[in-house]
C-alpha positions as CSV (number, residue, x, y, z in Angstrom):
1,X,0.0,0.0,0.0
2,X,1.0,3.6,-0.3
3,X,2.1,5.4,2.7
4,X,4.0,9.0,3.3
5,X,6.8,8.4,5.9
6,X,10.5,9.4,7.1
7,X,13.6,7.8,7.8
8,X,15.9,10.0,9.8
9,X,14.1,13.9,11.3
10,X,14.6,16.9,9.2
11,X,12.0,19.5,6.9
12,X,9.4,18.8,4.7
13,X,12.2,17.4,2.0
14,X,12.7,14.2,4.5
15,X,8.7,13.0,3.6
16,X,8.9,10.2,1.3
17,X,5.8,8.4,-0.4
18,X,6.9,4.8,-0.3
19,X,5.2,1.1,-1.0
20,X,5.1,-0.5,2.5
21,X,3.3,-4.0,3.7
22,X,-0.3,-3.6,4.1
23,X,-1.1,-4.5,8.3
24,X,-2.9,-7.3,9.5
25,X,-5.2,-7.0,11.9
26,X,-4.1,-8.6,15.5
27,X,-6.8,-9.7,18.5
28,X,-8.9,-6.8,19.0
29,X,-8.1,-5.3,15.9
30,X,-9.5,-4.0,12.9
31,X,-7.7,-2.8,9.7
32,X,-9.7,0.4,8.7
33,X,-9.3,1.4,4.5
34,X,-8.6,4.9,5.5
35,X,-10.2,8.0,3.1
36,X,-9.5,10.9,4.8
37,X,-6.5,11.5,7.3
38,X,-6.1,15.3,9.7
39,X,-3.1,17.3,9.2
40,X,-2.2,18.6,12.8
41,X,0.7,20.7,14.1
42,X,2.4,17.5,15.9
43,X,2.4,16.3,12.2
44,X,5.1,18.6,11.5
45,X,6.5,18.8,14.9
46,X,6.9,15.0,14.7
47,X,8.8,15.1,11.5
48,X,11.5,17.8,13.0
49,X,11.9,15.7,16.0
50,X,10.5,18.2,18.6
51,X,7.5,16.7,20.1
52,X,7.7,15.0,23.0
53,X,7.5,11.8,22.2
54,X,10.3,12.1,19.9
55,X,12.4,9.6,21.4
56,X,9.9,6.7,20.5
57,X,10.2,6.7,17.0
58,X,11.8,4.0,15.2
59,X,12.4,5.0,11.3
60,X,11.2,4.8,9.2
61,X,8.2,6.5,10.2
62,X,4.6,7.1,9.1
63,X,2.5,10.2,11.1
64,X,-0.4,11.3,11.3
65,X,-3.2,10.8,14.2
66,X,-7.1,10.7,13.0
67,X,-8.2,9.5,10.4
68,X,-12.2,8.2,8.6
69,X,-12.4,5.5,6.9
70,X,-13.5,1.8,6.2
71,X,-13.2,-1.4,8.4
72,X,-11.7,-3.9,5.4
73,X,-10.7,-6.7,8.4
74,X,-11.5,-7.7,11.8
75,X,-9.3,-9.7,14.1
76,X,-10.1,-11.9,16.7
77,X,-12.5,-11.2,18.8
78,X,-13.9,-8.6,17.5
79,X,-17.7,-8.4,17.7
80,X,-18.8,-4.8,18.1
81,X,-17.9,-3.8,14.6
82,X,-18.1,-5.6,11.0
83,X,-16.3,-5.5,7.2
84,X,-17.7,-2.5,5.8
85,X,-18.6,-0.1,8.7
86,X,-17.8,3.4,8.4
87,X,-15.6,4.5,11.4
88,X,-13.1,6.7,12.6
89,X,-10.7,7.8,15.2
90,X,-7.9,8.8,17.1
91,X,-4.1,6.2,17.2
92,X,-1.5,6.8,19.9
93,X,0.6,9.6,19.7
94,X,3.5,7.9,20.1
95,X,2.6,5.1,17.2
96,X,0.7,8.0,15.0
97,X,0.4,6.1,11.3
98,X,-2.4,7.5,9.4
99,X,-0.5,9.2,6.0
100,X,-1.4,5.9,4.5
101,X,-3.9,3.8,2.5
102,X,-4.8,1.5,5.5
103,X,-4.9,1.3,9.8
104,X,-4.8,-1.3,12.2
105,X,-5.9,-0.2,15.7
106,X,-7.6,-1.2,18.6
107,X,-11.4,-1.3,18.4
108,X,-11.9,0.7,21.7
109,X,-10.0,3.7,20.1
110,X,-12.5,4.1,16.7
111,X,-16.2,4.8,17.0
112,X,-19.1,5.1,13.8
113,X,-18.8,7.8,11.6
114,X,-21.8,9.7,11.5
115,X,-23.8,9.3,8.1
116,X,-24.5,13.0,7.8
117,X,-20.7,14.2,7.5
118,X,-18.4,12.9,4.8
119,X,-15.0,11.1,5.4
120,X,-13.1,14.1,4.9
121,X,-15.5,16.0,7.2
122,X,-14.7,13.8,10.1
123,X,-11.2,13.3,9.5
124,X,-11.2,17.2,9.9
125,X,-13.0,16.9,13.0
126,X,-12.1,13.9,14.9
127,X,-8.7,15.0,16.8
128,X,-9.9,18.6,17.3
129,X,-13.0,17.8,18.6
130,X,-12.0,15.0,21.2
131,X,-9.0,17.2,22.7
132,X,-11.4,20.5,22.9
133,X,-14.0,17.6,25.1
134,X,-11.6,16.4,27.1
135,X,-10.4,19.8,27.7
136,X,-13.3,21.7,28.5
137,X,-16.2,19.3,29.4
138,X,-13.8,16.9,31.6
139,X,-10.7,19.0,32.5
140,X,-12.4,22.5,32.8
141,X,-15.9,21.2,33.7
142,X,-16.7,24.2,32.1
143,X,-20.4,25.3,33.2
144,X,-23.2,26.4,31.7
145,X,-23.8,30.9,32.3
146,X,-19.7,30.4,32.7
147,X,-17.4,32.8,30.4
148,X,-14.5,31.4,28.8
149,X,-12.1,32.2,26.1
150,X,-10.8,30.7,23.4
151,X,-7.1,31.1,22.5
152,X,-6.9,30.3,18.5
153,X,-10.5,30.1,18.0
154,X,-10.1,29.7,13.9
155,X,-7.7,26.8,14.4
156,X,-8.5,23.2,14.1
157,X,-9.2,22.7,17.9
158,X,-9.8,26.1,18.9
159,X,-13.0,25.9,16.5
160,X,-13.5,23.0,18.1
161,X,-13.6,24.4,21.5
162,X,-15.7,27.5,20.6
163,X,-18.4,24.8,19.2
164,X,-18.4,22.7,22.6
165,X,-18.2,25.3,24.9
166,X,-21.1,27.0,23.1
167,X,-23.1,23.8,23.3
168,X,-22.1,23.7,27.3
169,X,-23.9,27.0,27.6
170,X,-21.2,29.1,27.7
171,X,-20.5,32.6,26.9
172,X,-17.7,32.5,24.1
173,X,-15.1,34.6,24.0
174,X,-12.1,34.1,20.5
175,X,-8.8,35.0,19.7
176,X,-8.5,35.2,16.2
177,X,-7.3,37.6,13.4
178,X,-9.8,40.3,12.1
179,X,-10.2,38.0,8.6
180,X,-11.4,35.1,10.8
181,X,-13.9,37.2,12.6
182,X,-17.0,36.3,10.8
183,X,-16.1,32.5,10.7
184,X,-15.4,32.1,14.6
185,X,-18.6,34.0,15.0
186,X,-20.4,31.8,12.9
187,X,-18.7,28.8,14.8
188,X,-20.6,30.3,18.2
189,X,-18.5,33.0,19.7
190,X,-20.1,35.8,21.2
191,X,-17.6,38.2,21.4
192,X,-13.9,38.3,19.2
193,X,-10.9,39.7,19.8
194,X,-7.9,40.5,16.8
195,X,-5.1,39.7,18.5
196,X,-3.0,41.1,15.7
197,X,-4.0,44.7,17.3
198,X,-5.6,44.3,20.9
199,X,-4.6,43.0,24.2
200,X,-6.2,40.6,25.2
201,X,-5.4,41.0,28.6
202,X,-7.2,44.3,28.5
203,X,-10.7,42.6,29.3
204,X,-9.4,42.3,32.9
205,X,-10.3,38.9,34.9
206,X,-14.3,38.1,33.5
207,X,-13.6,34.7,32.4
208,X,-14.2,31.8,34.5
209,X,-12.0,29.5,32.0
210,X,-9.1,29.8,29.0
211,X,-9.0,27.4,26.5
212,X,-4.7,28.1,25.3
213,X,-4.4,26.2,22.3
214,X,-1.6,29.2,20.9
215,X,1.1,28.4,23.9
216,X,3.9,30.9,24.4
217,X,3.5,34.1,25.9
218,X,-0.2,33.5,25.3
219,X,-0.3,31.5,27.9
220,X,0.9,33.1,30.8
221,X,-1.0,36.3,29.8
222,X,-4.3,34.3,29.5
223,X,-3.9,33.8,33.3
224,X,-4.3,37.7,33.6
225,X,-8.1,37.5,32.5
226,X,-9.4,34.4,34.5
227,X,-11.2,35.3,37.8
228,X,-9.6,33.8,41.5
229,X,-9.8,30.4,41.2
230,X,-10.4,30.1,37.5
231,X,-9.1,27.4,35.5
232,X,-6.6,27.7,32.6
233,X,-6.7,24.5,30.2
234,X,-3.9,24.4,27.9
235,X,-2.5,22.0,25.1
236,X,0.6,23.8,23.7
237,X,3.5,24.7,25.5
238,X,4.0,28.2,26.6
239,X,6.5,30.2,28.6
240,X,7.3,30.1,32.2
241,X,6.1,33.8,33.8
242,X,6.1,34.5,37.1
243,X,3.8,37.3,37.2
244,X,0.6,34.8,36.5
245,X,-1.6,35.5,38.9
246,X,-1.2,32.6,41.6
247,X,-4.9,32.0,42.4
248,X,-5.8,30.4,39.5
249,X,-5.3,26.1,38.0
250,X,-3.0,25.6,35.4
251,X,-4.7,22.3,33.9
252,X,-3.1,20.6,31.2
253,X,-6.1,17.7,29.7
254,X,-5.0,14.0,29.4
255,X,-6.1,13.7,25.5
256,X,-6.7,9.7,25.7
257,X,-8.3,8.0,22.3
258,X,-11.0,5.8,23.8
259,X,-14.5,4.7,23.0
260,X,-16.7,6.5,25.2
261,X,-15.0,10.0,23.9
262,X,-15.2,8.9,20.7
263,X,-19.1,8.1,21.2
264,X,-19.4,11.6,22.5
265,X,-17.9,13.3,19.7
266,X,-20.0,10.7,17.8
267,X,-22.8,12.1,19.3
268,X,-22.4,15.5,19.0
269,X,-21.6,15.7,15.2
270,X,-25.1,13.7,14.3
271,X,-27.2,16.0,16.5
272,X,-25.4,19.1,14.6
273,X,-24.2,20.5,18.0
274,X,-20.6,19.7,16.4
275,X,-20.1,21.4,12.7
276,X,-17.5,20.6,10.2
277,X,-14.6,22.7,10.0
278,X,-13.2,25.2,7.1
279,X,-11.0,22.1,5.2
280,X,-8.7,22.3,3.0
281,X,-7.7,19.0,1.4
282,X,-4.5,17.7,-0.5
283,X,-4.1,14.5,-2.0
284,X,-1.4,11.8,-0.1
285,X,0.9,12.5,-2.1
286,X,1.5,16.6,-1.0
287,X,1.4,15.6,2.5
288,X,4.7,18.0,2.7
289,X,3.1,20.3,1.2
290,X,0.6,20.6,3.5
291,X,2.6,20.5,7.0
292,X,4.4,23.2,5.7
293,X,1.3,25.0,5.6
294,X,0.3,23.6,9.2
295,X,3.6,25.3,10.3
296,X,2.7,28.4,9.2
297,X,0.4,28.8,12.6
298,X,-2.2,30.6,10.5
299,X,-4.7,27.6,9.1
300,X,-8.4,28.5,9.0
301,X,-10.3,25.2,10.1
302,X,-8.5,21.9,9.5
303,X,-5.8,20.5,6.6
304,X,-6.9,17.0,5.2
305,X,-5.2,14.4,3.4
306,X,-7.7,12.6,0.9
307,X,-6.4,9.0,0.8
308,X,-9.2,7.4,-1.4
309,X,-11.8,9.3,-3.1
């Protein structure tokens, strides 16, 4: 089968499409045909050798995370899903594997695809949506009446977040620049700020919770606008600054890929409380192409790989 992968760290240049064995599906397992595969920020992070998990690589190496697609085998002992099922979901960080034509992974880490959002749609959705859950439903408990803002809210999982916390019943406050204004709005935020031109931190402490999905300096500055004993969720790194205020939680979510998330974003994207994305989509082949325009930091909505028409 086709696959994009690496053999040694390095830019975009390193990415090689290659022939590789097709996997077999071991106990608990199902191969999934995959269609659609996300392009995230670890993608490219990955491939330079600066995330975390950088150390458990072996070369060569295929990444990506989420993925939609088609079971095409089951192993043994699977019962809870069949040959033709339209699925998706989330694999191990540390494993990633998804820049290809086919998946094996553990059945309590997919979950149905939703019949009224295509393959692409949910590839573009799966990863984004399940860290903004986990985030702000499980690691926030963010509360209905509740203010919280949303650092990045044009990205892939700050749009995410704006959708969820808006469907919590909170007041939705965005980061974003002034040309992704309208489309955050439309997303569910309430209220946006251009943080090309104002300071955030200006607002003064209203928010109960920040959603950091930026990192940096935007992280430490977000703890300015939380009230005493609000609770800062954050999923990039950011800077170390003393001058945080001291009476608020720094919370950073445990992003795990298992079923009953996956059900939940499952869920939420068939009752239309969860919307597609802005996508942009490349074929497997410009998968380089399109983590250099991941690194870029300015990506309205979500970057897809279409595997298989």
């Amino acid at each position: 089968m086709k696959a994009i992968q690496f053999a040694q760290f390095g830019g975009p240049e390193v990415l090689r499409l290659a022939d590789v064995s097709r996997p077999m599906p071991g106990a608990g397992e199902v191969v999934v045909d995959i269609h659609a595969a996300g392009v995230n920020p670890a993608d490219w992070k990955g491939r330079a050798g600066l995330n975390e998990n950088a150390k458990a690589i072996t070369f060569p190496h295929i990444p990506g995370r989420d993925f939609s697609g088609v079971i095409a085998n089951v192993g043994a002992g699977v019962s809870d899903f069949k040959v033709g099922e339209a699925v998706f979901g989330v694999v191990a960080a540390t494993t990633e594997s998804t820049y290809c034509e086919a998946v094996a992974i553990p059945t309590g880490m997919i979950a149905r695809k939703p019949a009224n959002v295509s393959h692409a749609e949910m590839a573009a959705i799966s990863l984004g949506a399940l860290t903004a859950l986990i985030a702000l439903e499980d690691t926030a408990q963010l509360k209905s009446g509740e203010t919280v803002l949303i650092q990045g809210g044009a990205g892939g999982v700050g749009g995410m977040g704006v959708q969820i916390a808006r469907h919590l019943g909170a007041k939705v406050i965005a980061t974003a620049r002034a040309a992704n204004h309208d489309y955050v709005r439309g997303l569910g935020a309430s209220q946006l700020v251009d943080y090309s031109r104002d300071d955030f931190t200006k607002m003064g402490r209203l928010c109960d919770v920040v959603f950091d999905t930026v990192g940096g300096a935007v992280q430490s500055k977000s703890a300015l606008v939380l009230k005493p004993g609000g609770r800062l969720v954050f999923v990039a790194r950011g800077e170390k600054d003393s001058s945080a205020p001291a009476d608020v939680k720094m919370l950073r979510p445990n992003v795990v890929r298992d079923r009953p998330h996956m059900d939940r974003v499952s869920e939420l994207v068939a009752s239309g409380a969860i919307k597609p994305p802005q996508i942009q989509t490349f074929p497997l082949e410009k998968a380089a192409d399109a983590q250099e325009l991941s690194k870029t930091g300015h990506v309205r909505g979500k970057l897809v790989l279409i595997v298989r028409a």
